[in-house]
C-alpha positions in Angstrom: 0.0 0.0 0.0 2.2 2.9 -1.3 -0.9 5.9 -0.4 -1.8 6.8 2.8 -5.5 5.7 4.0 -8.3 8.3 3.5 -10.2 7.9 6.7 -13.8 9.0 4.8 -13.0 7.3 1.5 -12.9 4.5 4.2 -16.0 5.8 6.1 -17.7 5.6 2.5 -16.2 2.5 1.6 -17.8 1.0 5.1 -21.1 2.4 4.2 -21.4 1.0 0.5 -21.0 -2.4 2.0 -23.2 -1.9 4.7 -26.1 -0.7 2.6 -25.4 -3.8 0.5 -26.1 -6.2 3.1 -22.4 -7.3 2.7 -21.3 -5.7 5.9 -23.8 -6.5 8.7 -24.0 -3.4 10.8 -26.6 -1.8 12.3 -25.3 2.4 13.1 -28.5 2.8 15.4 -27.5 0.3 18.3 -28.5 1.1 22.2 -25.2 1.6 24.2 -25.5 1.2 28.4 -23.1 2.7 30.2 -22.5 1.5 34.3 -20.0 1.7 36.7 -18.5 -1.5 38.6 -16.2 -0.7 41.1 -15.0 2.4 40.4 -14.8 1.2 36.6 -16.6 2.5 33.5 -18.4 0.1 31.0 -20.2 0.7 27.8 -22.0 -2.3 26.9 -22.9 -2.0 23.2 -26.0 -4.1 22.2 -25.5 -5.5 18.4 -28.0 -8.0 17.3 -25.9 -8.0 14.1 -23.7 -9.8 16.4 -26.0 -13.0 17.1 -24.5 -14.9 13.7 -20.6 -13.7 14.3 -19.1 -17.7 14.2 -17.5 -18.5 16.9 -14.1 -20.4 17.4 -14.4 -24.0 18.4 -13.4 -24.3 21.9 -10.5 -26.7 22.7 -10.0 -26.8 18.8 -7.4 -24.1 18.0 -5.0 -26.4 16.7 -7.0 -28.2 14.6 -7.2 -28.1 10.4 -9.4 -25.9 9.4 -11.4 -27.4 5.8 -10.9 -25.6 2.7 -14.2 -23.4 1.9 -15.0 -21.8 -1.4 -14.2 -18.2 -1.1 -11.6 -18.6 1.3 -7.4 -18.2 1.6 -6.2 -21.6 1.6 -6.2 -22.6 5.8 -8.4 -19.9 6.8 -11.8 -19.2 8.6 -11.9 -16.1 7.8 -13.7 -15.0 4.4 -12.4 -11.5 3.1 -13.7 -12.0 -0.5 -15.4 -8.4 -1.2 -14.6 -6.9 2.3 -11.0 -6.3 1.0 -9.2 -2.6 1.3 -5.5 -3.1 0.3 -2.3 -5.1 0.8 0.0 -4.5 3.6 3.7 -5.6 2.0 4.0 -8.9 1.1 2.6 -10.5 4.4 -0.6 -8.3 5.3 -4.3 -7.9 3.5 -6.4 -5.3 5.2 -10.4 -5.7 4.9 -13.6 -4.2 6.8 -15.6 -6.9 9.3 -18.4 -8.4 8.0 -19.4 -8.3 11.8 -17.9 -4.8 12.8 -18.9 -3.0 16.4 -17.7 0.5 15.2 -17.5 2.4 12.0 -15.3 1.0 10.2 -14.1 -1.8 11.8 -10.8 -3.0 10.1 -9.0 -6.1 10.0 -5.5 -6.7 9.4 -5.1 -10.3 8.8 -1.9 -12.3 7.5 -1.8 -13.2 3.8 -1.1 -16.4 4.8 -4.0 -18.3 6.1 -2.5 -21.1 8.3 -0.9 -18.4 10.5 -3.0 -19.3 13.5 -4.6 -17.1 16.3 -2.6 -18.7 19.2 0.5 -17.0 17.6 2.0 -14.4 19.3 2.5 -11.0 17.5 5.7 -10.5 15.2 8.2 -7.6 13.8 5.8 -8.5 10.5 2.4 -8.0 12.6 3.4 -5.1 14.1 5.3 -3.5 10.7 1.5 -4.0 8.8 -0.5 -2.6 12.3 1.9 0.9 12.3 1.5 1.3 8.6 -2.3 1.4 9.4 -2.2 3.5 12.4 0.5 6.1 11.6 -2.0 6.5 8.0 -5.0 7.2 9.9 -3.7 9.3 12.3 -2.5 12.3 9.8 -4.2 14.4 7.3 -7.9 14.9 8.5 -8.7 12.0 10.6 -11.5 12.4 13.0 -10.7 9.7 15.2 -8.0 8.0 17.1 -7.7 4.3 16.3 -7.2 1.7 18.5 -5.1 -2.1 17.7 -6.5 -5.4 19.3 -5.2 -8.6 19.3 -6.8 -11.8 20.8 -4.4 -14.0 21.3 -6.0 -17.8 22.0 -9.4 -19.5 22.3 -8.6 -18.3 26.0 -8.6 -14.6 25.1 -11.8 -14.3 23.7 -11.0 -14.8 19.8 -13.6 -16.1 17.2 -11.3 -16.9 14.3 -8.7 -19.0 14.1 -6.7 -17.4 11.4 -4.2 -14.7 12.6 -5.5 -11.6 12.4 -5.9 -8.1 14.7 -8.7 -5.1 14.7 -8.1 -2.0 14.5 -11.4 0.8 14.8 -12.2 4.3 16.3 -11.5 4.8 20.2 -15.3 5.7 22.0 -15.5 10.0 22.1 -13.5 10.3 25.2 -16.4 12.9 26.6 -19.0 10.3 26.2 -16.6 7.2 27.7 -13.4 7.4 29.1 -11.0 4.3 28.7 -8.8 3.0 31.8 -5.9 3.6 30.0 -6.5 7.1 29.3 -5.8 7.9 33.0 -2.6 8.0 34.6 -2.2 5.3 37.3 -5.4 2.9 36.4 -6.4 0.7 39.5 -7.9 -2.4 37.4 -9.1 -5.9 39.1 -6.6 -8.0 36.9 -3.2 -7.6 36.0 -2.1 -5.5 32.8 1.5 -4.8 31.7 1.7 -1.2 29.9 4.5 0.6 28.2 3.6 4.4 27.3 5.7 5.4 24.5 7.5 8.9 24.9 7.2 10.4 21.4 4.6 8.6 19.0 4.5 5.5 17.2 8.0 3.7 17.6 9.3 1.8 14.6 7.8 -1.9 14.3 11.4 -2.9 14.9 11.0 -0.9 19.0 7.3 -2.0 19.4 7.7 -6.0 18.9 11.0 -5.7 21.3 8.7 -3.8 24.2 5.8 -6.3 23.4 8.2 -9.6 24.3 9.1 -7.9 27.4 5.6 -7.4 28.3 4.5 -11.0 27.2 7.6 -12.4 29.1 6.1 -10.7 32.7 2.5 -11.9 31.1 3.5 -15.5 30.9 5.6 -15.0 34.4 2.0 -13.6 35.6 -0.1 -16.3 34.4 2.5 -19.0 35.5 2.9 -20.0 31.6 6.2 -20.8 30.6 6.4 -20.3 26.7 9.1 -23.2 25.2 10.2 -22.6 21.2 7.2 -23.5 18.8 4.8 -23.4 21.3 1.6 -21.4 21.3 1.9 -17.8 23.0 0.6 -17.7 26.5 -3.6 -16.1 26.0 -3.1 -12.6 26.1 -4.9 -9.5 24.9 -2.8 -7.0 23.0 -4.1 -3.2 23.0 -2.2 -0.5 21.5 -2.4 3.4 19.6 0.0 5.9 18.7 0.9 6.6 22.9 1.6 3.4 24.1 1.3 -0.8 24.2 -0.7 -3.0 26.5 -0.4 -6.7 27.4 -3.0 -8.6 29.8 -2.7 -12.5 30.3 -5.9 -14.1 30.3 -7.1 -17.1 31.9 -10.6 -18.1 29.7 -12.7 -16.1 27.5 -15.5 -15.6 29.5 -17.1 -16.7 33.1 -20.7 -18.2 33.8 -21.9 -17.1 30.4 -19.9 -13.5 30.4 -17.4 -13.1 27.7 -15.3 -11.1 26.1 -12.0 -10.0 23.9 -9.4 -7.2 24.4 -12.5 -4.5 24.3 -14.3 -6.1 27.1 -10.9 -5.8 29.2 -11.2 -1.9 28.0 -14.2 -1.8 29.5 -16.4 -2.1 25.6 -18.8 -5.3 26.1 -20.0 -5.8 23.1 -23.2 -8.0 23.0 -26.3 -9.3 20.9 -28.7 -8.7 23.0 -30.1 -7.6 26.3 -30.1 -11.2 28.5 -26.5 -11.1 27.8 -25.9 -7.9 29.2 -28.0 -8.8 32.7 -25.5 -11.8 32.6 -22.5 -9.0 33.2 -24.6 -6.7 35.0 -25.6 -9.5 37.4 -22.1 -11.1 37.8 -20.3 -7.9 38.2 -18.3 -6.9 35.1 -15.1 -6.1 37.4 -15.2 -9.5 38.8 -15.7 -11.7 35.5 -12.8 -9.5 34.2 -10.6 -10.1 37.4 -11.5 -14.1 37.1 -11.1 -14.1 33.1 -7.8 -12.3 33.5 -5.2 -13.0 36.2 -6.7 -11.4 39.5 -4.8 -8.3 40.6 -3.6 -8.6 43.9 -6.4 -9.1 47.0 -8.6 -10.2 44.1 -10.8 -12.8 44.2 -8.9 -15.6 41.8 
């Protein structure tokens, strides 16, 4: 991709597909925001969420059969969603299942890279080209980088991939790691950088020191050629966050790297009185690795 993303060519782009039926989104969803010890969360209710597939549980290293449609060893189907290529290893296209506008993926050309991978100087060279484009020119937004690394950290595909979409209007709800000492119920490892957007080259050094105390945290030690200890990877243009994770959800609350922000994004209203009733603090404390004098 030699030309720097257009933020409302892609805003246009997003909204062609979505009146087309080829992205399934639906702009007037009912947000409820609470707060849970101490903590804010934004539930977002998307019933465009109730046929998202879901990754087979206990399956993640499993052969995944050929479809029509798809990259050869992937679950993931970006025929018509596409945007551009990212160098030789990265394709970037819109979610057919997005919870913002737009809702980006960056997934590997290579579809039997696997989910359970953790994050390399490749990964992070295609997420930086994205970020560093959208964030000049007229951009209205700040974008945010997710990665859900695992069945255990709340992923739904199996083929290696990461999301990047708008940050929530800070006025209207204010993310944890927007503040300067966050006091969270489970353990997070953060690295603020001190001027911008490093290089990939910096950034994937920084993220194996934060997944080495995120495997020391989790009690997960990481031999060569095995999968990555589950983790949630969260990053912008100011800094990088890692959080180990234990399962993707508890008693019938889950959630990805924007549930551990504090987004919980659901399909309909019993599944948010699941959280509400549970205590979204507390299923994030027993889905991540409980902060100390948490209950584990």
């Amino acid at each position: 991709m030699e030309s720097k993303l257009n933020e409302d060519d892609l805003l246009a782009q997003f909204d062609r597909l979505v009146e087309q039926d080829i992205v399934v989104y639906n702009p007037d969803y009912r947000t409820v925001t609470v707060t849970d010890q101490g903590l804010p969360f934004e539930f977002r209710i998307l019933s465009s969420l109730t046929n998202k597939p879901q990754a087979p549980q206990g399956q993640q290293t499993q052969p995944i059969p050929q479809q029509p449609g798809y990259r050869p060893g992937s679950d993931i189907d970006v025929s018509g969603y596409e945007v551009a290529t990212l160098g030789a290893a990265h394709v970037l296209a819109f979610n057919k299942f997005p919870a913002a506008r737009p809702h980006l993926l960056v997934l590997t050309q290579d579809g039997f890279r696997r989910q359970y991978e953790a994050l390399n100087m490749d990964d992070f060279r295609a997420a930086v080209q994205v970020i560093s484009s959208l964030a000049t020119g007229t951009a209205k937004n700040r974008y945010l980088l997710l990665f859900n690394c695992g069945i255990n950290s709340g992923c739904s595909r199996l083929h290696k991939h990461m999301h990047i979409f708008p940050a929530p209007d800070r006025g209207q709800f204010p993310l944890w790691l927007d503040s300067d000492e966050p006091r969270l119920p489970f353990r997070f490892f953060m690295h603020r950088f001190q001027s911008g957007l490093p290089s990939a080259h910096e950034i994937v050094d920084i993220y194996r020191a934060l997944l080495r105390r995120a495997e020391r945290a989790a009690g997960h030690s990481v031999l060569e050629g095995e999968a990555a200890v589950p983790h949630n990877v969260i990053m912008d243009r100011n800094w990088l966050i890692v959080i180990p994770r234990r399962s993707p959800g508890w008693e019938g609350a889950d959630t990805n790297a924007a549930g551990m922000l504090g987004m919980l994004w659901v399909h309909n209203e019993e599944k948010m009185k699941v959280w509400l009733e549970k205590g979204p603090a507390n299923v994030l404390a027993r889905i991540g690795v409980p902060a100390d004098g948490m209950e584990s």
